[in-house]
N, C-alpha and C positions, 0 to 999 in steps of 0.2 A: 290806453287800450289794453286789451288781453287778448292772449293767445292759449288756445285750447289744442291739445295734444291727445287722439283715441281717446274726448271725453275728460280727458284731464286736464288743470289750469298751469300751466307753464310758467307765465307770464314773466314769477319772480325768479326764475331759473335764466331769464335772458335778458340780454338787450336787445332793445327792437331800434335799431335804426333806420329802417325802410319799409314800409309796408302798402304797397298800390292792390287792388285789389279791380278788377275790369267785371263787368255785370252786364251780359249781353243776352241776344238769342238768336234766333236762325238758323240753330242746328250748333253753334259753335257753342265752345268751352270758356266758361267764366276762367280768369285766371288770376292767379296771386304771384305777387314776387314779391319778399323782404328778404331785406338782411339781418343776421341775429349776431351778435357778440355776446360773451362769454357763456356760449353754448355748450359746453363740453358736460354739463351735469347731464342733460337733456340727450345730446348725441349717444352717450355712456349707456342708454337704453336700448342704440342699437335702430335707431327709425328704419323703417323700409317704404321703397316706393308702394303707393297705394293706402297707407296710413293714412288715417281720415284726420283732417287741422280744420277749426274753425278760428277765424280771428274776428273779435267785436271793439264798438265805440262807438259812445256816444247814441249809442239807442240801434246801430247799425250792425249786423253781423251776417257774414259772407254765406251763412249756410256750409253745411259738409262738404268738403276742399280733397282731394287724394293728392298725397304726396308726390311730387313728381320727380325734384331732381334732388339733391345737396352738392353745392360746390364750396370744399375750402377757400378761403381770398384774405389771404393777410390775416392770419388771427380770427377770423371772421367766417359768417357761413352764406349764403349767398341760396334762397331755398324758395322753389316754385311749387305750383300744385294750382289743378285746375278740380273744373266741377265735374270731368266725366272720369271715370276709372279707365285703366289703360285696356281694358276690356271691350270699351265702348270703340277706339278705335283699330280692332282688329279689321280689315277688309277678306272680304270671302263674295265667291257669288252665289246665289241660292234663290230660288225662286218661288211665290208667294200664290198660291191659286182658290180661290173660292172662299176666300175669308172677308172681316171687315177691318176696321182701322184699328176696335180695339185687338184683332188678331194679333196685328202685325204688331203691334205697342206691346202686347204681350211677352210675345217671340222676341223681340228685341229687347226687352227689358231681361228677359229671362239669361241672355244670351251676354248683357254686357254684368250681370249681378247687381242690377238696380231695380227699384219699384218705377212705375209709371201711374200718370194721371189727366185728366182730361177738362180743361176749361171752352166751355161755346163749339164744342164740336162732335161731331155724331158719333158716338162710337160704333155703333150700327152700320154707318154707312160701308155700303159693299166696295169691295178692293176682288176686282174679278181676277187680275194678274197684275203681278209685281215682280219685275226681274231685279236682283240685289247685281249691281254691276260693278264689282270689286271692289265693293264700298264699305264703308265703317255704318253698323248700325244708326248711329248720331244722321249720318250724310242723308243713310236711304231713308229715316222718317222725316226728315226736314224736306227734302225731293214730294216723298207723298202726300204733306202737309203742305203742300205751297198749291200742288193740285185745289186741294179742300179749304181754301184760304185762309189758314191757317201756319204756324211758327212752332217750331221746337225750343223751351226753352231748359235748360239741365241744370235741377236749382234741387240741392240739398239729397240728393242721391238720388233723384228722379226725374225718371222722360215724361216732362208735362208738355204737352199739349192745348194750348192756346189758341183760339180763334181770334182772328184778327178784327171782326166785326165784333163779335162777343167783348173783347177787350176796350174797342173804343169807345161802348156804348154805356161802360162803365163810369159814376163817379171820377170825378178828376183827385187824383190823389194831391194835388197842388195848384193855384192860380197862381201865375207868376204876371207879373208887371215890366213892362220894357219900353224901350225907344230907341231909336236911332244911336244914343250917349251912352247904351247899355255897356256897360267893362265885360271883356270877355265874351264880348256876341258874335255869332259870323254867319250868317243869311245863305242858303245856296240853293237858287232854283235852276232846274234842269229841265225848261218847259217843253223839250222834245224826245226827253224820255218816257212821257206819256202815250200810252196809245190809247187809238178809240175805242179801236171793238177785240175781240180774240175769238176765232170760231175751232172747235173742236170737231176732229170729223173722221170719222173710221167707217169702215163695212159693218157694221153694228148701231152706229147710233151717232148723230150731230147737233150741235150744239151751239152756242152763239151769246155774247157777255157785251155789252156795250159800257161805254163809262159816259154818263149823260152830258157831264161839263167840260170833254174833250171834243171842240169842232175841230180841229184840224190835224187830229194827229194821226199816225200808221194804224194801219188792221193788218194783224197777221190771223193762220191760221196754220193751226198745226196737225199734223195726220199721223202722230208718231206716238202717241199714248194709248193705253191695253183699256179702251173706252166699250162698254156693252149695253147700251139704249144713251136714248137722247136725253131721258134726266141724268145718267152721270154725267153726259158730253156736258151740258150747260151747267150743270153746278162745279165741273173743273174749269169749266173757261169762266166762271168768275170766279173764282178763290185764282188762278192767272192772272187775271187780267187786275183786279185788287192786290196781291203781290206784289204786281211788278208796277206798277199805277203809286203805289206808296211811296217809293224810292225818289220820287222826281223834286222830295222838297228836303230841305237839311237843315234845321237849324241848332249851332254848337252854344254851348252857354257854359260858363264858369263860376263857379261859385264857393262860399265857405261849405263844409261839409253838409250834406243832406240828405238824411238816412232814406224818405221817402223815394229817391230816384232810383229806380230799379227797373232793368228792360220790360217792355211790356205792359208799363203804368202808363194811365194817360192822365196828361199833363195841360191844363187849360192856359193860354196866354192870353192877356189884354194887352191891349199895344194900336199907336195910331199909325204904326209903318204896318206895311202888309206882312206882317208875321203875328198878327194876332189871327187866333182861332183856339183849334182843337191838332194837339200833337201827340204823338207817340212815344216812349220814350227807347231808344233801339239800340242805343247804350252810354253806358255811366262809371266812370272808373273814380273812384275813391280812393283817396288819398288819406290814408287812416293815421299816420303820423302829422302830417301838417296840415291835416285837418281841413281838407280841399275836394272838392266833386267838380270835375269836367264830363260835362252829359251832352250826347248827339240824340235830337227828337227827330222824328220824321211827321209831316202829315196827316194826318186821318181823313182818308177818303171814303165818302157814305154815297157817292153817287154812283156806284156800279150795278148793273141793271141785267 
């Protein structure tokens, strides 16, 4: 493997004895943790938290990393770094009036020192009010993104923007094959954490999202969102109600390394146990030394109405 340092290649300056690297989204920060021996050419430069590290293998590479910690440990150095700069999670409150989504993407990108980007979702779309509630930029576009059915992911120094339909409706970056004998398989349904319907509803404007293949589960309704006509009420109570509708299936899987597994890739199963379909993949942790991927898929749900 290699390990890249502000653009430069380290690699032979170290020993890499550990290296995990986790590839997620939902607002959260990818993360790296290795350990390095005989670091001291490399340290003698003086690193600081927020230096940008990329580490690659095997056709796989983490994307721009910010420095986060150094711990000496026995001769050794012990060194994390995630995908958002310490920037990103400052918390403030501050509030957001008569803009759209690419406003707030804006402001907040401007705000943590990263670029932003937009896959399957509107940038257009109106954001009449937005209260920032002592939150880290990351938190509060993940919160307005779950509204828009849509996910935050923080990949390579940028607030991308992901659409959740947009995404599943994509090519399968992989078919995978399984059964019952699979190694490293673990099934988890949660068939009551589905609900059926979500209704949106304020003195301005109401709204209403059904999930067509849930007979039996809860309808809430919520009165607590900055809603102003009834197209936004119904297009936030489905990017809700598809949010939270996604979560109710898990499946973990184990395997030799696989650069293609990356949060927010979908991923096609065949299989004669009821885990074949169409999944998600909602995260993937690489193992860049021993050369291993443990990945948690979710679902794709296309019946929200």
């Amino acid at each position: 493997m290699q390990l890249f340092y502000e653009g430069t290649d380290i690699t032979e300056f170290v020993d890499i004895y550990d290296c995990v690297h986790r590839d997620v989204s939902g607002g959260r920060a990818d993360g790296l943790a290795m350990t390095l021996g005989h670091a001291g050419k490399w340290f003698a430069w003086g690193p600081q938290k927020g230096d940008k590290l990329i580490a690659a293998c095997d056709g796989y590479d983490t994307g721009i990393l910010y420095l986060d910690m150094i711990l000496p440990e026995n001769g050794k150095y012990r060194i994390t770094a995630t995908s958002m700069p310490a920037a990103a999670l400052h918390r403030a409150w501050k509030s957001y009036e008569n803009t759209t989504i690419r406003g707030v993407l804006k402001a907040c990108a401007a705000e943590s020192g990263v670029d932003w980007a937009t896959y399957g979702v509107d940038e257009n779309a109106a954001i009449p009010f937005l209260l920032r509630k002592n939150e880290g930029c990351a938190a509060l576009l993940q919160r307005m993104l779950q509204w828009e059915g849509a996910t935050l992911k923080c990949l390579n120094g940028k607030y991308t923007a992901i659409g959740i339909a947009y995404a599943q409706g994509l090519t399968a970056k992989q078919t995978i094959e399984i059964d019952s004998q699979t190694p490293g398989l673990t099934y988890r349904k949660i068939g009551q954490r589905k609900l059926a319907a979500v209704n949106v509803v304020s003195p301005y404007g109401n709204g209403r999202a059904e999930d067509t293949e849930v007979t039996a589960g809860e309808e809430i309704t919520l009165a607590n969102l900055p809603v102003f006509g009834d197209v936004t009420a119904a297009r936030w109570a489905r990017g809700i109600l598809l949010s939270h509708n996604r979560t109710a299936e898990e499946l973990k899987l184990s395997t030799t390394l696989n650069p293609s597994m990356s949060a927010m890739v979908r991923v096609d199963v065949t299989s004669p146990t009821e885990t074949g379909g169409v999944w998600m993949v909602d995260e993937a942790r690489h193992d860049l030394v021993n050369r291993r991927t443990a990945v948690t898929l979710l679902r794709c749900v296309a019946s929200v109405r």
